[in-house]
C-alpha positions as a Markdown table, in Angstrom:
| # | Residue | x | y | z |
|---|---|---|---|---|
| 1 | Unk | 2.9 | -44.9 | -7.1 |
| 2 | Unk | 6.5 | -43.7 | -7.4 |
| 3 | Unk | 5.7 | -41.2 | -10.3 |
| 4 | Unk | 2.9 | -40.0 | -7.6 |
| 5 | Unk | 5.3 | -39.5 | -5.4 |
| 6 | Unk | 7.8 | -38.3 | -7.1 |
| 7 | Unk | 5.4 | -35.6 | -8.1 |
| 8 | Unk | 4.5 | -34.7 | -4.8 |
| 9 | Unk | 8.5 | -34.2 | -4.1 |
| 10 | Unk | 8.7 | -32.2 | -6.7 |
| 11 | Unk | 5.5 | -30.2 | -5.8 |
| 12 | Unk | 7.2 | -29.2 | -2.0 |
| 13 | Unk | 10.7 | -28.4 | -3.1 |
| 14 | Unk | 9.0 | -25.5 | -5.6 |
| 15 | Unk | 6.8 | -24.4 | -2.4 |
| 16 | Unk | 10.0 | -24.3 | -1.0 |
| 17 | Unk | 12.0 | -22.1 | -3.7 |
| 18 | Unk | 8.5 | -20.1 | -3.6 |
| 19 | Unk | 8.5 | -19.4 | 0.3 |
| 20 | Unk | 12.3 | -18.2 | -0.1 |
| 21 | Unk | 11.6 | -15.4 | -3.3 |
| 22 | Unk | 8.6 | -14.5 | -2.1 |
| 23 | Unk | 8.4 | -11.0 | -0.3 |
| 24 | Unk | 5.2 | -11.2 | 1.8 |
| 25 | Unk | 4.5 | -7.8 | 1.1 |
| 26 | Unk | 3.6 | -5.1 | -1.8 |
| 27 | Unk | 6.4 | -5.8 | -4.0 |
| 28 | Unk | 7.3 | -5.9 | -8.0 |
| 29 | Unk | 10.3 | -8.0 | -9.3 |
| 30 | Unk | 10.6 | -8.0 | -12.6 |
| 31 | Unk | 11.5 | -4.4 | -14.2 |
| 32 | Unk | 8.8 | -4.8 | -17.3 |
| 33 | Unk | 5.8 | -4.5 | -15.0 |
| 34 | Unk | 4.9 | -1.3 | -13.8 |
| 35 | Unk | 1.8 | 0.6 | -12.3 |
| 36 | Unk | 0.6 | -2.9 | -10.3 |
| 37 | Unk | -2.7 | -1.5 | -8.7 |
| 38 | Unk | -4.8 | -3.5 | -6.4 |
| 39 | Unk | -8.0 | -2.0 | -4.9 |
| 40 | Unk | -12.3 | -2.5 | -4.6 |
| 41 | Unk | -13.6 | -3.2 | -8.1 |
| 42 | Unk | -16.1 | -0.1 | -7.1 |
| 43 | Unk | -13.3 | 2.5 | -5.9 |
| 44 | Unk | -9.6 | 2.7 | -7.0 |
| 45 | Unk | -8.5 | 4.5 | -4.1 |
| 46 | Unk | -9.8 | 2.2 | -1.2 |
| 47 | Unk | -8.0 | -0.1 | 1.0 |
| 48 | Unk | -8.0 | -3.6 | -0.7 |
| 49 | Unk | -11.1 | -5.2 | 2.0 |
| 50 | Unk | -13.2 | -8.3 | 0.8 |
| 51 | Unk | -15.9 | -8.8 | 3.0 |
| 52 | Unk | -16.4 | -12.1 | 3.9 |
| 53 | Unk | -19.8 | -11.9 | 4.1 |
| 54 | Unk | -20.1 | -10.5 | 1.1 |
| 55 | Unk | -20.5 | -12.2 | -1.9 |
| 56 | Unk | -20.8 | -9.5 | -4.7 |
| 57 | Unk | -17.7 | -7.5 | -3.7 |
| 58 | Unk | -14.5 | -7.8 | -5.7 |
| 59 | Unk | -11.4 | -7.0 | -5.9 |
| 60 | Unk | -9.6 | -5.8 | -8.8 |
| 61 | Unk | -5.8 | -6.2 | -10.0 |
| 62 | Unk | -4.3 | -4.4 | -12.6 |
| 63 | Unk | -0.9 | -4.1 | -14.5 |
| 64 | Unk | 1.3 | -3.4 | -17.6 |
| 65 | Unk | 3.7 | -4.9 | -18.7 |
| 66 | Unk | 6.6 | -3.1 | -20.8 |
| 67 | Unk | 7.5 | -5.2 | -23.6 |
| 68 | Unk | 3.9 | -4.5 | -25.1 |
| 69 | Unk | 3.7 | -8.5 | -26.1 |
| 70 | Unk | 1.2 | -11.0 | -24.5 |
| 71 | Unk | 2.2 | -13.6 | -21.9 |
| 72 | Unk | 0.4 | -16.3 | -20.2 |
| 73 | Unk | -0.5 | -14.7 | -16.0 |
| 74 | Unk | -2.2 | -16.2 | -13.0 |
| 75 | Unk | -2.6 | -15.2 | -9.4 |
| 76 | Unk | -2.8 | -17.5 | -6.4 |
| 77 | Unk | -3.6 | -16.9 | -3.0 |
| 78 | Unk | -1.7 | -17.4 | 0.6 |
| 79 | Unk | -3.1 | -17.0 | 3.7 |
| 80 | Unk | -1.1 | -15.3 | 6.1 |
| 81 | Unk | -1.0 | -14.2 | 9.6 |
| 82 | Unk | -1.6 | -10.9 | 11.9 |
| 83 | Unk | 2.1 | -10.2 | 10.8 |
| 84 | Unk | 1.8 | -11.1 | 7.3 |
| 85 | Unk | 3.5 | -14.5 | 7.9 |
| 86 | Unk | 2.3 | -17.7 | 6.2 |
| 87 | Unk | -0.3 | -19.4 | 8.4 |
| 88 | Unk | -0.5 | -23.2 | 8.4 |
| 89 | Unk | -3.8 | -23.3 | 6.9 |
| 90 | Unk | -3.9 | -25.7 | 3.7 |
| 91 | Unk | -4.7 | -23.7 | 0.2 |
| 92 | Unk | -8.5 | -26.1 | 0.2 |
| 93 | Unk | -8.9 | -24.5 | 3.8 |
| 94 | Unk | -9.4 | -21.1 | 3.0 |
| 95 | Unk | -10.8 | -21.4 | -0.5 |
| 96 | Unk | -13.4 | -22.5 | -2.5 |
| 97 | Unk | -13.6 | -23.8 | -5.7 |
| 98 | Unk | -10.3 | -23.3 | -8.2 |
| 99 | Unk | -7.0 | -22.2 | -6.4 |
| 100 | Unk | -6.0 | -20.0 | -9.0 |
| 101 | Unk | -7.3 | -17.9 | -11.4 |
| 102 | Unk | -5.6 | -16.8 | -15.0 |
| 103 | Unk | -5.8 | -13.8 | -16.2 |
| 104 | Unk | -7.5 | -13.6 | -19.9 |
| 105 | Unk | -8.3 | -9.8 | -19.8 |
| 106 | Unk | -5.9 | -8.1 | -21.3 |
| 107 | Unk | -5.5 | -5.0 | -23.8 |
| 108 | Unk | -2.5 | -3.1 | -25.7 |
| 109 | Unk | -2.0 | 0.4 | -25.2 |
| 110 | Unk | -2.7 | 3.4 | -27.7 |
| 111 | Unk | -1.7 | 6.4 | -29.0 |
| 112 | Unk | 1.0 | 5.8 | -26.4 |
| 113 | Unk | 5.0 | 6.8 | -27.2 |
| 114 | Unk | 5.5 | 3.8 | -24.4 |
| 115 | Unk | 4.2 | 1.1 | -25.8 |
| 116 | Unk | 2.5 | -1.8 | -23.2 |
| 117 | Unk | 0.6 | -4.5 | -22.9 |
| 118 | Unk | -2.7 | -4.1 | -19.8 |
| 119 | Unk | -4.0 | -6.6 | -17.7 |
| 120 | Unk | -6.6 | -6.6 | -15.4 |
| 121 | Unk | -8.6 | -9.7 | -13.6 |
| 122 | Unk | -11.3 | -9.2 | -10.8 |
| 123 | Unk | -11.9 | -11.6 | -7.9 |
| 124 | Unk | -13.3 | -13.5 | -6.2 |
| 125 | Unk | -15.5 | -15.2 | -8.8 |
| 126 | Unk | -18.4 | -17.6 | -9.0 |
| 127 | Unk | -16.0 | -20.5 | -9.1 |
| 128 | Unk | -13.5 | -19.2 | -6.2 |
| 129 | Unk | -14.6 | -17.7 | -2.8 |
| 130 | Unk | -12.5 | -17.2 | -0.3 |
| 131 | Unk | -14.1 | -18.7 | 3.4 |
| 132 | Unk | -11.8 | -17.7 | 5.5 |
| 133 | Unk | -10.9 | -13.9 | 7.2 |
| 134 | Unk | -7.6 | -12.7 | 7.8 |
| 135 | Unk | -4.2 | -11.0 | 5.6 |
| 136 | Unk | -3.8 | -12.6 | 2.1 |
| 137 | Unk | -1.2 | -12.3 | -0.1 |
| 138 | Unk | -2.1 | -12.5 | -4.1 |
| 139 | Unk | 0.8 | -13.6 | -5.9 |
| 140 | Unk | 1.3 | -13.3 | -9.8 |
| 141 | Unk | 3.4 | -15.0 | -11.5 |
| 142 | Unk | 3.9 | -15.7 | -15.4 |
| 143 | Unk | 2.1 | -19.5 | -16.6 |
| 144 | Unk | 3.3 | -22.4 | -16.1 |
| 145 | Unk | 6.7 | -21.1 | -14.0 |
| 146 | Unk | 5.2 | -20.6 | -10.5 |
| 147 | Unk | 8.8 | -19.3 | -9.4 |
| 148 | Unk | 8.5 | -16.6 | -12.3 |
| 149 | Unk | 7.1 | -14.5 | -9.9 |
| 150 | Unk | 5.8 | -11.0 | -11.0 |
| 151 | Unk | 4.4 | -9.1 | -8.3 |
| 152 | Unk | 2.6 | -9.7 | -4.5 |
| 153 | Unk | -0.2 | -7.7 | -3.1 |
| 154 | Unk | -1.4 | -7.8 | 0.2 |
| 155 | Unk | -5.5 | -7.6 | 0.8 |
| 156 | Unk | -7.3 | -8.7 | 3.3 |
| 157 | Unk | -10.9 | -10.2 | 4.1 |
| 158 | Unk | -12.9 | -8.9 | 6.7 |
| 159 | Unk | -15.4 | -10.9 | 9.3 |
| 160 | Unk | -16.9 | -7.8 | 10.9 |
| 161 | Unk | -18.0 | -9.4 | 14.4 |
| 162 | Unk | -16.9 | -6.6 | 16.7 |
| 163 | Unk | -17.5 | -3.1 | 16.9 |
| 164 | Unk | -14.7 | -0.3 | 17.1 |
| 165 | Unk | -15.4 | 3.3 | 18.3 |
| 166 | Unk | -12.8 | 5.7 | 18.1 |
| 167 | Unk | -11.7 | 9.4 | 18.7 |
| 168 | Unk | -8.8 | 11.4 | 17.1 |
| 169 | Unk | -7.7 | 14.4 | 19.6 |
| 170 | Unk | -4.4 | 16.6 | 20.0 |
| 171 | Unk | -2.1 | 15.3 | 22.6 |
| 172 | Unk | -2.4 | 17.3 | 25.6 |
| 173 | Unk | 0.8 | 18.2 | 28.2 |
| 174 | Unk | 3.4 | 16.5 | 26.5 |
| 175 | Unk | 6.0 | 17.2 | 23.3 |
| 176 | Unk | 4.2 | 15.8 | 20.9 |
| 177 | Unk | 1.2 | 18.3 | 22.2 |
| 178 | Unk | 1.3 | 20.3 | 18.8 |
| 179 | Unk | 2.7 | 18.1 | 16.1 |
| 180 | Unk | 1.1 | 14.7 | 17.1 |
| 181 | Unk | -2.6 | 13.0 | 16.9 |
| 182 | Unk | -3.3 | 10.6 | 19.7 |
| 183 | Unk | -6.2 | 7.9 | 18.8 |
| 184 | Unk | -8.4 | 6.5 | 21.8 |
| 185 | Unk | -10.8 | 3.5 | 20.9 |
| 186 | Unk | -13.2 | 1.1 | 22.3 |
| 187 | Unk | -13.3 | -2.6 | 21.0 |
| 188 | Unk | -16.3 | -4.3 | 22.0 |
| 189 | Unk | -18.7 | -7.4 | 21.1 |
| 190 | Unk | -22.5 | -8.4 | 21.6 |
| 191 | Unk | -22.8 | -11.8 | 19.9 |
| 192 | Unk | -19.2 | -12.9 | 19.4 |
| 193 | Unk | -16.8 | -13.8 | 22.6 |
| 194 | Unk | -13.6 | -11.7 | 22.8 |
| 195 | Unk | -11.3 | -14.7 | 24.7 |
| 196 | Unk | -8.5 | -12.9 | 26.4 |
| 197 | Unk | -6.8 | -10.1 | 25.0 |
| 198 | Unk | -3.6 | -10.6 | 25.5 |
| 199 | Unk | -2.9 | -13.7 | 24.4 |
| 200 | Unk | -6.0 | -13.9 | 21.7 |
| 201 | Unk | -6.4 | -10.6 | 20.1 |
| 202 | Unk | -3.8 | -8.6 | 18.5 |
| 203 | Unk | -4.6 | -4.5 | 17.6 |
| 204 | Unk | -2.7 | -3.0 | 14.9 |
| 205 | Unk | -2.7 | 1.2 | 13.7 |
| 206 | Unk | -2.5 | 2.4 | 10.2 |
| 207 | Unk | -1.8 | 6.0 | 9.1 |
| 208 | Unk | -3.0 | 6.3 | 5.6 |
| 209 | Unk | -2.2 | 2.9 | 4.3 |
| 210 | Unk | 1.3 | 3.5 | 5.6 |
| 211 | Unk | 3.1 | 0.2 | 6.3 |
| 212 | Unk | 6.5 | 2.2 | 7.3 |
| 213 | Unk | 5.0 | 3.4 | 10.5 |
| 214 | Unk | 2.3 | 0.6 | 11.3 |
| 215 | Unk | 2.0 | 0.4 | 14.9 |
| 216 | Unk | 1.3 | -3.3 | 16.2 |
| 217 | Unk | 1.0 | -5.2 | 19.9 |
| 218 | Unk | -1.1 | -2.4 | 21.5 |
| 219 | Unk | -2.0 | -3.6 | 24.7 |
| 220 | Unk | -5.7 | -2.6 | 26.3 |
| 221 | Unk | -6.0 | 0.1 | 29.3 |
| 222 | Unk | -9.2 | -1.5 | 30.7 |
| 223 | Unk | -11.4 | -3.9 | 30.5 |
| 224 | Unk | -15.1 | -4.9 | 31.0 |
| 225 | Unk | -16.3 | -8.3 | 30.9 |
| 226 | Unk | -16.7 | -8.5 | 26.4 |
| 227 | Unk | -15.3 | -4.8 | 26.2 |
| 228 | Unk | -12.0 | -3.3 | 25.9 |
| 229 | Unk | -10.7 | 0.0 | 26.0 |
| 230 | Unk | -7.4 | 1.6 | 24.2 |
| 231 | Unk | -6.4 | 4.4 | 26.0 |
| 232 | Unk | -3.4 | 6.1 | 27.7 |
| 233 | Unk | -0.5 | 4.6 | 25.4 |
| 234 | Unk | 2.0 | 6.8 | 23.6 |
| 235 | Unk | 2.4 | 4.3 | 20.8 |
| 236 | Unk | -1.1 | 5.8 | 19.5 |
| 237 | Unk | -0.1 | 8.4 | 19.2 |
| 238 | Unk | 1.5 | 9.3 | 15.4 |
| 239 | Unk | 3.4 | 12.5 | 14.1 |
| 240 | Unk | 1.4 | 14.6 | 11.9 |
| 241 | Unk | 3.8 | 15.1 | 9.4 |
| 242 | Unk | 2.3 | 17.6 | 6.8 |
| 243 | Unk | -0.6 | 17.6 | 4.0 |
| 244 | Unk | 1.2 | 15.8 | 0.6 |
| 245 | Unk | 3.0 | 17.3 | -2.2 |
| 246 | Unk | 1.5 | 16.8 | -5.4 |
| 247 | Unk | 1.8 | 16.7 | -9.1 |
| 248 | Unk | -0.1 | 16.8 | -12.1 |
| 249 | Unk | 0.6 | 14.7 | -15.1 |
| 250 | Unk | -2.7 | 13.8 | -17.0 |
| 251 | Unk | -1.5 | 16.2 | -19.9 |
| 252 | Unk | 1.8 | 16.4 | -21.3 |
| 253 | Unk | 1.1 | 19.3 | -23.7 |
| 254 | Unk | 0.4 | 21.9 | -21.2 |
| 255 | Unk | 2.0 | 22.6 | -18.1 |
| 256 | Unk | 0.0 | 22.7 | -15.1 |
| 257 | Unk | 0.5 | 23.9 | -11.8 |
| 258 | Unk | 4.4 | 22.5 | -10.4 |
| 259 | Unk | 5.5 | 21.5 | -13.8 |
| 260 | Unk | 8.5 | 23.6 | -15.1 |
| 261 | Unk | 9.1 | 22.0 | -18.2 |
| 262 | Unk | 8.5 | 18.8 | -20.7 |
| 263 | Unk | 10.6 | 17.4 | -23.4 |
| 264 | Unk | 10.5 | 14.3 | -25.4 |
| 265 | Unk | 14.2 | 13.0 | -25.8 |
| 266 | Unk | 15.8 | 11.5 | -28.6 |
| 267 | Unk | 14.3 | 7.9 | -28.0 |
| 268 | Unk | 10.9 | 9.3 | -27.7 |
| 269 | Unk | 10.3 | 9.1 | -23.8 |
| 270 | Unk | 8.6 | 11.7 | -22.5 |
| 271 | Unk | 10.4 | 14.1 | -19.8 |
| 272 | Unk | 8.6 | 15.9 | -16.9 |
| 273 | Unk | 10.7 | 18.1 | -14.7 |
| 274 | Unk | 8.7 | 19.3 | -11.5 |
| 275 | Unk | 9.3 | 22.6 | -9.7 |
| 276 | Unk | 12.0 | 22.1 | -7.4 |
| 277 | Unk | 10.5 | 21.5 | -3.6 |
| 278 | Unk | 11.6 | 23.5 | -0.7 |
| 279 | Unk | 11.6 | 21.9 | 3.3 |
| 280 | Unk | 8.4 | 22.6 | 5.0 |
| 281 | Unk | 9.5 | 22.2 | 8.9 |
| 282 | Unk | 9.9 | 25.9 | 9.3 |
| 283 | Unk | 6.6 | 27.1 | 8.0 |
| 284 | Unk | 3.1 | 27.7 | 9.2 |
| 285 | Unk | 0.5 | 25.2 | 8.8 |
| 286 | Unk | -1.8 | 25.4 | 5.3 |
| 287 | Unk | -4.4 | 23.0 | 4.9 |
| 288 | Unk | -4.7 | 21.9 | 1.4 |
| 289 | Unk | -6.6 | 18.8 | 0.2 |
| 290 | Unk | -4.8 | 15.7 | -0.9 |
| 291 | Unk | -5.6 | 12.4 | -1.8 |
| 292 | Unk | -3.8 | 10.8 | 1.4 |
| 293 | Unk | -0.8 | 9.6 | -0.7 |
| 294 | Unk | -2.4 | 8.0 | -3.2 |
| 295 | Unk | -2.8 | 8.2 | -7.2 |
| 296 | Unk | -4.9 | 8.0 | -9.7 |
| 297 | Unk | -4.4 | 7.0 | -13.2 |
| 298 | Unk | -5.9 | 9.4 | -15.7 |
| 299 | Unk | -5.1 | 11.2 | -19.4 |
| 300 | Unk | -7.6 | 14.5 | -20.0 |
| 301 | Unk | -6.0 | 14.5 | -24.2 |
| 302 | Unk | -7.6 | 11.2 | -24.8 |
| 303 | Unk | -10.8 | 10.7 | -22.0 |
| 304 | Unk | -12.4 | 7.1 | -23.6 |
| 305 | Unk | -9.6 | 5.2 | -21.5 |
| 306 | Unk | -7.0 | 5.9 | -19.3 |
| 307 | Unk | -6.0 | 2.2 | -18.6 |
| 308 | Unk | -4.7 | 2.3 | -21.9 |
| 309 | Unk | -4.3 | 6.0 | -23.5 |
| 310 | Unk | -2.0 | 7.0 | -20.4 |
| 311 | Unk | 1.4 | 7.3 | -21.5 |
| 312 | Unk | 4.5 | 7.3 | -19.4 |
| 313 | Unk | 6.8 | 9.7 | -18.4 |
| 314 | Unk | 10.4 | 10.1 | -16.5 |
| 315 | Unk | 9.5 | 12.4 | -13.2 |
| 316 | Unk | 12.3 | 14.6 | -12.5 |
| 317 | Unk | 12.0 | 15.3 | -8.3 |
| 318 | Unk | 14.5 | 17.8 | -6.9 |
| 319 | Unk | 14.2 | 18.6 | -3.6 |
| 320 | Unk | 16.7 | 21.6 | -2.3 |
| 321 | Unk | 18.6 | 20.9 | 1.0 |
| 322 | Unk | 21.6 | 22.8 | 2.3 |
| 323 | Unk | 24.0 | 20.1 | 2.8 |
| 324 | Unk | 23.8 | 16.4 | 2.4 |
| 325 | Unk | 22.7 | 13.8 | 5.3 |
| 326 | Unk | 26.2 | 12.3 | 6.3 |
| 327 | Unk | 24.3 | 8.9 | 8.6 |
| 328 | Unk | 20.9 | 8.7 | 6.4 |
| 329 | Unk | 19.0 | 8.8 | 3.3 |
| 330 | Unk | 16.1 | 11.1 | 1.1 |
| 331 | Unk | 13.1 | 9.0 | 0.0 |
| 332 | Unk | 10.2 | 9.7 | -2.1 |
| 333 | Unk | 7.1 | 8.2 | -0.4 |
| 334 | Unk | 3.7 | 7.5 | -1.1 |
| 335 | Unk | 1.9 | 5.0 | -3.1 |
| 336 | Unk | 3.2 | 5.2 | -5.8 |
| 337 | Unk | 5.6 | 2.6 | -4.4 |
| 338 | Unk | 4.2 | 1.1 | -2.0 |
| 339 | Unk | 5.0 | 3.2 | 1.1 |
| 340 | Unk | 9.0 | 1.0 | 0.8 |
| 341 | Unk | 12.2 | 1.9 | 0.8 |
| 342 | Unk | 14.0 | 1.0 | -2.6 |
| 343 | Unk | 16.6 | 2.4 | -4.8 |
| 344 | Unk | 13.6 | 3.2 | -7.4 |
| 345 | Unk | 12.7 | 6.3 | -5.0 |
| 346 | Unk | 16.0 | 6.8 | -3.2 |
| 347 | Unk | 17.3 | 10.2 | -3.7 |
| 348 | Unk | 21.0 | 11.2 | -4.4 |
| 349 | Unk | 22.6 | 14.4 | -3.2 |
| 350 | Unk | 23.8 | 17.0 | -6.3 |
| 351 | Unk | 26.1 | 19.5 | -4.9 |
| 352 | Unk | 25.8 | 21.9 | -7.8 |
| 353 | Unk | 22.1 | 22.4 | -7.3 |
| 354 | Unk | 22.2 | 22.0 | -3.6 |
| 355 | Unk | 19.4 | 19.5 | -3.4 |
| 356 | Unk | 18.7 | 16.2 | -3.5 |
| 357 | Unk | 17.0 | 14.3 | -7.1 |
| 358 | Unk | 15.8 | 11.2 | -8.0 |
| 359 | Unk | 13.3 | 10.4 | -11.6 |
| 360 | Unk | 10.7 | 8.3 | -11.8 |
| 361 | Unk | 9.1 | 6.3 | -14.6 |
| 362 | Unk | 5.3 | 6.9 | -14.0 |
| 363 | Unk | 2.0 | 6.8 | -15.9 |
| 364 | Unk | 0.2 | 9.9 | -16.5 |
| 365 | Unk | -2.1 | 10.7 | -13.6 |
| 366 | Unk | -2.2 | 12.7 | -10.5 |
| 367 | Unk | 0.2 | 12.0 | -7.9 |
| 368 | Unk | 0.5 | 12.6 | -4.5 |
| 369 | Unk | 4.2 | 12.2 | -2.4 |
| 370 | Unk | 6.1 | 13.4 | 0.7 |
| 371 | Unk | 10.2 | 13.1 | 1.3 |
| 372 | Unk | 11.1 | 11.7 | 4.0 |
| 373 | Unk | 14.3 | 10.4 | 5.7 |
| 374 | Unk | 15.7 | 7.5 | 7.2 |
| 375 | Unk | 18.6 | 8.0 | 9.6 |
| 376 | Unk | 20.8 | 5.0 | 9.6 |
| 377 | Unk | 20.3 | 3.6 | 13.2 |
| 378 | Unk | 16.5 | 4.1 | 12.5 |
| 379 | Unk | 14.2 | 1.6 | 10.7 |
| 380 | Unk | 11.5 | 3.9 | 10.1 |
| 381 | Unk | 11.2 | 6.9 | 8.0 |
| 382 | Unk | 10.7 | 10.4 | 9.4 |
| 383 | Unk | 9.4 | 13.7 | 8.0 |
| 384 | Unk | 10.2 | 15.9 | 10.7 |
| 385 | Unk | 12.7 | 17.9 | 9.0 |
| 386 | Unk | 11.5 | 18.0 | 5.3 |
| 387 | Unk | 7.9 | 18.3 | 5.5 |
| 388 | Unk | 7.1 | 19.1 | 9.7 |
| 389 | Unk | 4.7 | 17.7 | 12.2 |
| 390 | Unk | 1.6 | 19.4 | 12.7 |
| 391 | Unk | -1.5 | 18.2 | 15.0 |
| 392 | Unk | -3.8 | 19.9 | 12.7 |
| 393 | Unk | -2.9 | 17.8 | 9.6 |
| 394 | Unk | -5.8 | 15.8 | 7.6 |
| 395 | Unk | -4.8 | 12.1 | 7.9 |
| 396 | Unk | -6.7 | 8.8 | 7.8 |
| 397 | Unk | -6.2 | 6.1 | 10.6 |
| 398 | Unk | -7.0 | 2.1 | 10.2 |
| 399 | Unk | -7.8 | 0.1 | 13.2 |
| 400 | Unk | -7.3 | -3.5 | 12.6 |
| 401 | Unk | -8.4 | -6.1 | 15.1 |
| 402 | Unk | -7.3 | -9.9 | 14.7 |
| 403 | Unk | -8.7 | -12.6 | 16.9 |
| 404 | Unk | -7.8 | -16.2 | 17.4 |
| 405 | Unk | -10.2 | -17.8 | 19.5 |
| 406 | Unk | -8.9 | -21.0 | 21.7 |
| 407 | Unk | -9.1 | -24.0 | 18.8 |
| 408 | Unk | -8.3 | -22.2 | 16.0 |
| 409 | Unk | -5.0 | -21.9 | 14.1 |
| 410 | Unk | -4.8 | -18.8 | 12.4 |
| 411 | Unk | -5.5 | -14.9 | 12.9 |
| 412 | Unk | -8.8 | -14.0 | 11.6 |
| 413 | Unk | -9.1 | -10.3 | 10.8 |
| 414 | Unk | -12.6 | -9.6 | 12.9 |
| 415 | Unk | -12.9 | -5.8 | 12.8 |
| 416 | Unk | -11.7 | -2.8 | 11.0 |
| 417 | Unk | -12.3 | 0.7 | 10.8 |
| 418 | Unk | -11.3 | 3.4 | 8.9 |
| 419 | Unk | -11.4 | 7.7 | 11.3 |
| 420 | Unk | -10.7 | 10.9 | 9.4 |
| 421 | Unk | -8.8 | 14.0 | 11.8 |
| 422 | Unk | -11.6 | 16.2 | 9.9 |
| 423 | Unk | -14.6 | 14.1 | 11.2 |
| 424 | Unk | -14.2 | 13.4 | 15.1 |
C-alpha cells in the first residue's frame, strides 16, 4: 500500500511539472525538431477536425528531428476548454482504449546535405478513440521522460449538432468600409437544445487559421426560440490585410520566380536569399492566388518522396523600410510558425540596406508569409502599414460554436464552419 501510494504521489507532482512547461498551444521546444505538421490524414492543408462521429477519419502528425539518430516518441492527449485551458475531465473520460500512442513509424532522410531522422503516426486508431468533442491538445514528448516534452498541437473534434449559415459582405458607412470584411451568421438547431446563450454557448472567429487575431465572446443580436442570430457587432468584422507573399523552394538548382540567389556555404548548408520585399499599403489591389498562409512540403529534383528527399535551407527575408519602428517590432507570419510571435521570425533593423532581415531554416517546399507588426502597447499583430487592408482580399473565415449544456463540465465543440470571401 505505501509503494501504491507513493506512486500515485509521484504520478501528480509530474502532472504538476507537466501543467507548468506545457504551452497549451502550437509550440516546439526543443531546437532538433523542426517542420512539426499536424493536419487530416486525407489533406495536408486542412484545419486539424476529427469528427466525432466519424470513425475512419484520422489525423496525421509529422516531424524531423535534426540529429538524424532514432529516439523512443509518444503523444498523449489533454482535453481542454473553449479557451484552450485544461478541462477537469479525467484522461478515461474522453478516451477509449490506450491513453497514449508511440510512434514506431519512422524513416531517415536521403540525398539530403541536412541530414534527419522523420516521424510520422496517425490517429485515432482501432485501440484509441476519442468520445468526447471539444479543443485537444496532443502532446509529444521523448519515452519514458513525460517532462521531455517535444512539441504541442492543438486539434479539435467536432459533434456537428447545429447548423451555421453565414455571409461575408463589405462594411458599409463606416472606416473600415473599404479595407474590412464584416461576417453575419445564423446559429440554429432542430434536434439538439441550444440552453441559453449567454451563459452556455460561446462563438469564436477565425481568419485563416490565424490564432493572433481570433475573435472570441461574440454575443448574439437576436434570438428566436432554438435560433440565434450574429449580426450588427464590429468585432466581426476583420481587416483585410492583403493576398500573401510567397516563395518557391522545391528546387535549389534553379532559381525560380523571387529567388535572387543560392549558395551552399562552407559547412554544406544550403543558402536561399529571396528578392527583397517592398511595403504594399500604398498600392492598388491585385488579386493573386495563395495558399492562405500555409505550406506545403515538396522537392521536384527527387519526386518518389518529399517527406524525406526535401532538404533544408537558411531563408534569407529582407524586407525594405525607411527607418526603423522606435515602440514595435517586424514579424514574419504565417504557418510556417504557427501564426506566434518568437524570436525564430522576429526581424532586426540593418541600417545599411535600409530594411529589416531575419533567416529561416525551412524545408524545401512552397511557402506562403506576410510581415506584420506589433506596436508595443498592442497585443496583436497588424499589417496595415506593410502589406494594406483591402475589402476585396481572398480570405477564409472559421466559425466555431462551443456549448455546455446545464450538467455538463466541459465545452463541447458542437458546430463549425469554414466561408470563403470568393464564394458568398
Amino acid at each position: 500500500m505505501f509503494f501504491i501510494r507513493c506512486f500515485i504521489f509521484l504520478n501528480v507532482i509530474i502532472s504538476i511539472l507537466q501543467a507548468q512547461n506545457l504551452h497549451y498551444e502550437d509550440y516546439v521546444y526543443q531546437k532538433n525538431i523542426r517542420s512539426v505538421f499536424l493536419h487530416p490524414a486525407d489533406f495536408e492543408m486542412g484545419l486539424p477536425v476529427l469528427d466525432l462521429n466519424n470513425a475512419d477519419q484520422q489525423l496525421e502528425l509529422s516531424f524531423d528531428d535534426l540529429d538524424a539518430d532514432v529516439k523512443n516518441y509518444s503523444i498523449y492527449f489533454i482535453h481542454c476548454d473553449a479557451y484552450w485551458r485544461p478541462s477537469d475531465l479525467m484522461t478515461s473520460e474522453y478516451i477509449n482504449g490506450f491513453f497514449e500512442l508511440n510512434i514506431l513509424n519512422y524513416a531517415f532522410s536521403q540525398n539530403t546535405l541536412q541530414k534527419y531522422t522523420h516521424y510520422d503516426i496517425k490517429f485515432p486508431t482501432p485501440n484509441m478513440q476519442f468520445t468526447k468533442a471539444g479543443n485537444y491538445l496532443l502532446v509529444l514528448y521523448q519515452t519514458p521522460d513525460k517532462s521531455k516534452i517535444v512539441a504541442t498541437k492543438r486539434f479539435y473534434v467536432l459533434n456537428n449538432v447545429v447548423d451555421i449559415a453565414a455571409q461575408i459582405t463589405q462594411p458599409i458607412g463606416n472606416d473600415l468600409q473599404y479595407v474590412g470584411q464584416h461576417i453575419d451568421f445564423t446559429i440554429s438547431a432542430k434536434n439538439y437544445p441550444l440552453t441559453n446563450p449567454v451563459t452556455d454557448m460561446k462563438v469564436f472567429l477565425m481568419q485563416n487559421g490565424r490564432w493572433d487575431n481570433m475573435v472570441s465572446n461574440i454575443p448574439a443580436t437576436f434570438m428566436t426560440g432554438n435560433s440565434f442570430q450574429y449580426t450588427l457587432d464590429d468585432r466581426t468584422t476583420f481587416l483585410g490585410s492583403n493576398e500573401f507573399r510567397y516563395f518557391d523552394i522545391r528546387t535549389l538548382f534553379t532559381y525560380t520566380e523571387r529567388i535572387a540567389n543560392i549558395v551552399k556555404d562552407d559547412n554544406g548548408k544550403w543558402h536561399v536569399y529571396l528578392t527583397p520585399d517592398e511595403p504594399r499599403y500604398k498600392q492598388k489591389y491585385a488579386f493573386q492566388n495563395d495558399i492562405n498562409g500555409n505550406f506545403l512540403i515538396r522537392n521536384n529534383d527527387r519526386l518518389s518522396n518529399p517527406d524525406l528527399e526535401a532538404d533544408y535551407a537558411y531563408v534569407h527575408f529582407q524586407f525594405s523600410y525607411p527607418y526603423p519602428i522606435s515602440k514595435g517590432n517586424v514579424y514574419i507570419l504565417s504557418r510556417i510558425n504557427n501564426w506566434a510571435l518568437t524570436e525564430d521570425n522576429k526581424m532586426t533593423y540593418n541600417e545599411t540596406t535600409k530594411a529589416y532581415e531575419c533567416t529561416m531554416y525551412l524545408k524545401q517546399g512552397y511557402y506562403n508569409y506576410i510581415y506584420s507588426i506589433q506596436y508595443d502597447d498592442d497585443t496583436k499583430c497588424n499589417e496595415t502599414e506593410t502589406e494594406g487592408n483591402y475589402w476585396q482580399t481572398e480570405n477564409d473565415y472559421y466559425i466555431f460554436v462551443y456549448h455546455q449544456p446545464r450538467g455538463y463540465f466541459y465545452d463541447q465543440l458542437v458546430g463549425l464552419l469554414r466561408i470563403n470571401t470568393l464564394k458568398r
